[in-house]
SEKOL-802236 format. One record per residue (C-alpha): residue in three letters; z, y, x. Coordinates in steps of 0.5 Angstrom, whole numbers, plus 500, padded with zeros to 3 digits. Last residue first. Layout:
<recs>
ALAZYX
...
</recs>
This chain:
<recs>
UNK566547524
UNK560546529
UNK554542527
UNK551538532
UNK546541538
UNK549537543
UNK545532545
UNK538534542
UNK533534548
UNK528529545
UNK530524552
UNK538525550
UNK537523543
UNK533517545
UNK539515550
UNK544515545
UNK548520541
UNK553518536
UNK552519529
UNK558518525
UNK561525524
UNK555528524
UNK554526517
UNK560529515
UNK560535519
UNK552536515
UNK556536508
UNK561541511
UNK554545512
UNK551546506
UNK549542500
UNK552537495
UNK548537488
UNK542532490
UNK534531487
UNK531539490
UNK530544487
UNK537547485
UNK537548492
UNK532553494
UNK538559494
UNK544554497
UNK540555504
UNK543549509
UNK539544505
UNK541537506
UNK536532503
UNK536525501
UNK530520503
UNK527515498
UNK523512503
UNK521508510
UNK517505514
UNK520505521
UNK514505527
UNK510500531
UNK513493532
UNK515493525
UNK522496521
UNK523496514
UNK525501509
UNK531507510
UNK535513513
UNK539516507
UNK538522512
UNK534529513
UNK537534515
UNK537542514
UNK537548516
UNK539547523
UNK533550527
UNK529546522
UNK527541529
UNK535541530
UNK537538523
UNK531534523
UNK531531530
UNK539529528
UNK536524522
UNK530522527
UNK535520532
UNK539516528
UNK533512525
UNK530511531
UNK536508534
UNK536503529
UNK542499528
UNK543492525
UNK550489523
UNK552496525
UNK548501519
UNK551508520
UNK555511513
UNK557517514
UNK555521508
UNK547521506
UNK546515508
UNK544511515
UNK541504517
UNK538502510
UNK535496511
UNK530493507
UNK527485510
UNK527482503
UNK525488499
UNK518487502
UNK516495502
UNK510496496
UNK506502497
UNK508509493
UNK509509485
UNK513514481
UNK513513473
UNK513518466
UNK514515460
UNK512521454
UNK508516450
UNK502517455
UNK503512462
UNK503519467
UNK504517474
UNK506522480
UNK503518486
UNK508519492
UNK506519498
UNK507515504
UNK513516509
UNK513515516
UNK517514523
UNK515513530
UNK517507535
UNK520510541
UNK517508548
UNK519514553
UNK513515559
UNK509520555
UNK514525552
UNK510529549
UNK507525544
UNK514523542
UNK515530540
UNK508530536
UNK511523531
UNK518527529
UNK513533528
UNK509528523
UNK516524520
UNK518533518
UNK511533514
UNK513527511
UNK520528510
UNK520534506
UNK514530502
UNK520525500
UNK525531498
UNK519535494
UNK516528491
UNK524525488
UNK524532486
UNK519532481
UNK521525480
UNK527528475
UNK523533473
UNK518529470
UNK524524467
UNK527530463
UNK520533462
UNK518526458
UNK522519458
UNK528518461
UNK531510460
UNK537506456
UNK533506449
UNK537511446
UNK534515451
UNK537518457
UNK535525459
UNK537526466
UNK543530469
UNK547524470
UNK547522463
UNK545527459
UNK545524451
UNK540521448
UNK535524441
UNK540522436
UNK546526439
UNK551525443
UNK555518445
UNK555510446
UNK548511449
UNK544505449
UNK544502455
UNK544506463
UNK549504468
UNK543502473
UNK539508470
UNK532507469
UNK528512471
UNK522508472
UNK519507479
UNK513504480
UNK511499487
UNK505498490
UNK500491493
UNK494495493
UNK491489498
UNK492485490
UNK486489487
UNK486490480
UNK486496480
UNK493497482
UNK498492483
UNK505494481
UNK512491482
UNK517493479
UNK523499482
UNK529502477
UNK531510478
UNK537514478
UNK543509482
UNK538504485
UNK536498482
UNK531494485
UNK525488486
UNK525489477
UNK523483473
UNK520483467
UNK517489468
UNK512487472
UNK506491473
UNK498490473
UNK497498473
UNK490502471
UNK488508475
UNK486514470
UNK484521475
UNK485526469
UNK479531471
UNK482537475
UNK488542475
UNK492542481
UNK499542479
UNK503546483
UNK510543486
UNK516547488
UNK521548494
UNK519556495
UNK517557502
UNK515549502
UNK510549496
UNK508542495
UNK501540491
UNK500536486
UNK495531483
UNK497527476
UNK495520475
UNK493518468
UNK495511467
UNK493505463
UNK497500463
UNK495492464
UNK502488463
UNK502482468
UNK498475467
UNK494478472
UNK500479478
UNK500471478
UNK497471486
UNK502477488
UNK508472487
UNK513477488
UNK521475491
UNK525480490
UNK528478483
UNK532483480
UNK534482472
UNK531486467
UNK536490462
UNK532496462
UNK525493463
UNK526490455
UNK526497453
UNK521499458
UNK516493456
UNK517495448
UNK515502450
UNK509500453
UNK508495447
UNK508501442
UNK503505447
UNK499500447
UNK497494453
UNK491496457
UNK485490456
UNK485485462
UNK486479457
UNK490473461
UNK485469465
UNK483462464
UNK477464460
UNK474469464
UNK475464471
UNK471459466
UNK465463465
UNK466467472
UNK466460475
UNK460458471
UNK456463473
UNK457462480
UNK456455480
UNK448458477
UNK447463481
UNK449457487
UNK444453483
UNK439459483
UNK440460491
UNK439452493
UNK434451489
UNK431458492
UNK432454500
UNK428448498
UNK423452496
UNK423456502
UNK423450506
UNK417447503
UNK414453504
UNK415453512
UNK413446513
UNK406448509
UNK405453514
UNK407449520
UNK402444517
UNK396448516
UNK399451523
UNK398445527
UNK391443522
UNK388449526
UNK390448532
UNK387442533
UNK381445530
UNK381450536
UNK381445541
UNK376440538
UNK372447538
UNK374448545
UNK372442547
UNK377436549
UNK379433555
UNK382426555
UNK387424561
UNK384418566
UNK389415571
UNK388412578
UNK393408583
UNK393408590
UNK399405593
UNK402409599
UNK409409596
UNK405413591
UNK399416592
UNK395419586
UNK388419584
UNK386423577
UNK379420574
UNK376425569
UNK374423562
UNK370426557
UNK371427550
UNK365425544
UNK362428539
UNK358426535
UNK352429532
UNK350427525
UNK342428523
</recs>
């Protein structure tokens, strides 16, 4: 026997504007109720897996994009294979004679020779002015870099743009011994001749120990500068209400790219905005002075109790601090000497520099007016 259900009605009254008026609304049994809410939630379920179905073909043809960009980008990209001891050498020798472009276009920096390099771990020794190797597993790191245009050349050294990794943030740049004079030798022997007390190859650069030794001295005089930056940073911390910019070094990466070429490399500064605001004479920037960089020379010589001064002040200014490389070092001490990157020392070359620096109120805030060298 079929049984039907039926819904009651009620009658609601209501009055407005004194009109009477009557509304009927259904009523449903609980059993109406709960089968009500039982085609809500088949249908809500099944809303909810055709979302997902429509989300998983979404994700596969998003693999599938991906794949093909892989594919494509893995064919349009030049080899990614580190170039061979013959064609590093054949990079160094065209390196010698590349021309300076200070621009960089970073986004091209794949299409620049891969090398492979084993990174050297040191240590400075301060009391003897020495290096210690740290023997650990060789640290190989893979450089993208372009020799065929230099961002600089120095007296001693030669400066590419390099990426390391294959990771454009870790924007750097190696430092070869490339002598800015350098070519083949018109004299000496067959294996190079001495130039500026660096072994020269018949190829225009230093290779092996020569070369080592060279930059050796270039990490003794920078790490002099970073642990005298940091005491140049607490001084500042304990004057509160002066407002200075602080200085900083990074360190050095002592490369190792086997056929007896040995590179320096230190974070990228843009050449374009480059300064050098004093130097290891007398030398004072005027077009674009920085009190900072007066002071931190003057702040070494006092801070060392007059044993020695950093100068050659230079790299880029920004809102916060100097950011600076390639120092030189006067040493007072002619016993430690022989173990830093420059031939003069002593006190007549303090004379010399101090003849151009004149003290401003940053000297005066750090206490370092009147304590100069005297003849």
């Amino acid at each position: 026997m079929a049984t039907t259900t039926t819904a009651t009605t009620t009658t609601a009254t209501t009055s407005t504007t004194g009109v009477s008026s009557t509304t009927t609304a259904p009523v449903f049994s609980d059993e109406q109720l709960q089968f009500q809410l039982s085609c809500l939630a088949q249908w809500k379920l099944e809303q909810e897996r055709e979302i997902a179905r429509k989300i998983a073909a979404i994700e596969k043809k998003k693999q599938l994009l991906e794949q093909c960009q892989e594919i494509l980008t893995l064919q349009l990209q030049p080899d990614s294979t580190p170039i061979s001891s013959s064609q590093l050498k054949d990079c160094m020798v065209s390196a010698v004679e590349s021309p300076e472009n200070k621009v960089v276009n970073w986004d091209l920096f794949k299409n620049w020779p891969l090398v492979r390099a084993r990174k050297l771990q040191y240590e400075c020794n301060f009391k003897t002015n020495t290096l210690r190797y740290i023997e650990e597993p060789p640290s190989l790191i893979d450089i993208y870099i372009r020799f065929n245009a230099c961002v600089g050349k120095g007296q001693f050294k030669t400066v590419f743009p390099a990426v390391i990794d294959g990771d454009v943030r870790t924007q750097c740049v190696v430092k070869f011994p490339i002598s800015r004079d350098s070519g083949p030798p018109a004299r000496g022997s067959v294996d190079g001749v001495m130039l500026d007390s660096l072994q020269v190859s018949k190829q225009g650069f230093s290779v092996g120990d020569d070369a080592r030794a060279a930059f050796e001295k270039d990490i003794i005089s920078q790490s002099f500068a970073i642990r005298y930056a940091r005491r140049y940073k607490k001084a500042l911390m304990k004057h509160k209400n002066l407002v200075a910019k602080q200085v900083s070094y990074s360190e050095l990466l002592l490369l190792d790219l086997g056929s007896d070429v040995i590179a320096l490399g230190e974070p990228f500064l843009n050449p374009q905005q480059w300064v050098k605001w004093n130097n290891n004479g007398n030398f004072v920037e005027k077009v674009k002075p920085c009190p900072t960089a007066q002071a931190f020379s003057h702040f070494t010589y006092v801070n060392s109790k007059e044993q020695l001064l950093i100068c050659d002040i230079q790299g880029i200014e920004t809102e916060t601090d100097l950011k600076l490389s390639d120092p030189y070092v006067y040493l007072k001490s002619s016993l430690v000497w022989n173990q830093l990157p420059h031939g003069k020392r002593g006190p007549q070359e303090f004379l010399e520099w101090f003849s151009a620096h004149q003290c401003d109120a940053l000297c005066d805030a750090l206490g370092l007016t009147g304590h100069v060298p005297r003849e």
